[in-house]
C-alpha positions, 0 to 999 in steps of 0.5 A: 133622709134617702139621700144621707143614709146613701152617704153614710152607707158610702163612708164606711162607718162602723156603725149606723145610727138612725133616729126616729122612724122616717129616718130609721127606715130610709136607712133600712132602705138603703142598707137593703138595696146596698152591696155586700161590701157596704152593709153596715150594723143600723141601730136605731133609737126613738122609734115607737114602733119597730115592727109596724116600720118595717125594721125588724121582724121580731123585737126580741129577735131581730135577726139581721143587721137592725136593731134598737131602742123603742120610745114606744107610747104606753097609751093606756097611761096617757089616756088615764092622764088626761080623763084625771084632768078631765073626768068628764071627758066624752070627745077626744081629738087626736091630731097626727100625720096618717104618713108616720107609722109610728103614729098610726100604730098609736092611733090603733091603740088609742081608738082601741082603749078609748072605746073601752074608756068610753070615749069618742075618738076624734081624728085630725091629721096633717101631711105637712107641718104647713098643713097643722094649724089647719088641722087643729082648728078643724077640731074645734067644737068637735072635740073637748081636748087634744092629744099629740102622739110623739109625731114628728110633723105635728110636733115641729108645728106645736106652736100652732096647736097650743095657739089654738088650744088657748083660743077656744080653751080646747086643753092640748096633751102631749105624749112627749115631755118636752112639748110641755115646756112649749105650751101642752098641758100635760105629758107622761112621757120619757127621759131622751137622756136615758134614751139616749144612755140606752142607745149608746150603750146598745151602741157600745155592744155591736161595735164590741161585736155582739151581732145586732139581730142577737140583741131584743129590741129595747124599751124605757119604762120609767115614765115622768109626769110634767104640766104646765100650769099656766098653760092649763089654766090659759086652756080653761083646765085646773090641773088636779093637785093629786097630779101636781103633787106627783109631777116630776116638774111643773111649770108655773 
């Protein structure tokens, strides 16, 4: 990542645009060490936490050359989720890389509100996508159900999660919708579409040359439920059918 925020610095472009947070800050990286003559606008986008990454100060005055759009996790929402599939609920694994910023902000605030909610906080962590059916498995008989931050290591080896989710009836949630499709059980997560809509009109501002440390970093808020029922099921979980009623899609 490094090495091609370099070369985008080296090309001149108008506009730099980062996504998610090891790419954005290696882009900041590279953009703090460049002369005066390649310093470029850096937008970026799908990055939960901007200020625990070091990209800007202030989310409402970034200030400088940085600023973007935050798919920030409304974890209060999520943990509610999962407790309304599992009202019993007492030990909660979550599985994430200590690497990630924005993963270790989301785990603050999870370890924080579960202790409000009375659950127990259990954490597994993998440093590499090679290292994540590791991971999960030592969650088995420690933990009840899983939950998955919007992580991108542990994300690109979801298939090995839901493997261990289905054998040892261990429910997997996501933070992100798409993990749903691939196998979670249940995800209130947001629309990268609109995500992305939000960007470029962020985008479309700087390049139109509104300075970008005069623009607040900006947020979704509209959340959508999806589940996957047969994969709930195969977890040995009953989706509720208030929460299927209320799923903007369920597979089946």
């Amino acid at each position: 990542a490094t090495q091609i925020a370099r070369q985008m610095l080296g090309e001149r472009a108008d506009l730099l645009i980062a996504i998610a947070t090891p790419s954005a800050q290696a882009c900041a990286q590279a953009l703090k060490r460049a002369p005066d003559s390649l310093k470029r606008p850096l937008l970026f986008t799908a990055v939960t936490d901007p200020l625990a990454a070091g990209l800007v100060p202030d989310l409402r005055h970034p200030g400088g050359e940085i600023t973007g759009v935050s798919d920030r996790l409304p974890v209060a929402e999520h943990l509610k989720m999962v407790r309304e599939f599992m009202p019993g609920l007492r030990r909660l694994g979550v599985l994430y890389n200590a690497g990630e910023a924005n993963s270790k902000s989301t785990v603050a605030a999870i370890r924080a509100l579960g202790s409000e909610m009375g659950l127990e906080i259990v954490e597994a962590t993998a440093a590499r996508t090679a290292d994540v059916y590791q991971a999960a498995q030592s969650l088995v008989g420690r933990a009840d159900a899983i939950f998955i931050p919007t992580d991108n290591t542990i994300v690109s080896a979801l298939e090995s999660v839901i493997q261990v989710g289905i054998r040892h009836r261990l429910p997997v949630f996501a933070a992100d919708v798409d993990s749903v499709a691939r196998g979670a059980v249940a995800a209130m997560g947001f629309d990268y579409y609109r995500h992305g809509l939000q960007t470029g009109a962020m985008a479309r501002r700087i390049l139109q040359g509104t300075p970008p440390g005069e623009i607040p970093v900006a947020f979704q808020h509209e959340l959508a439920l999806q589940i996957n029922e047969k994969s709930a099921r195969r977890m040995g979980i009953e989706p509720p059918p208030a929460l299927l009623a209320k799923a903007a899609k369920v597979y089946r």
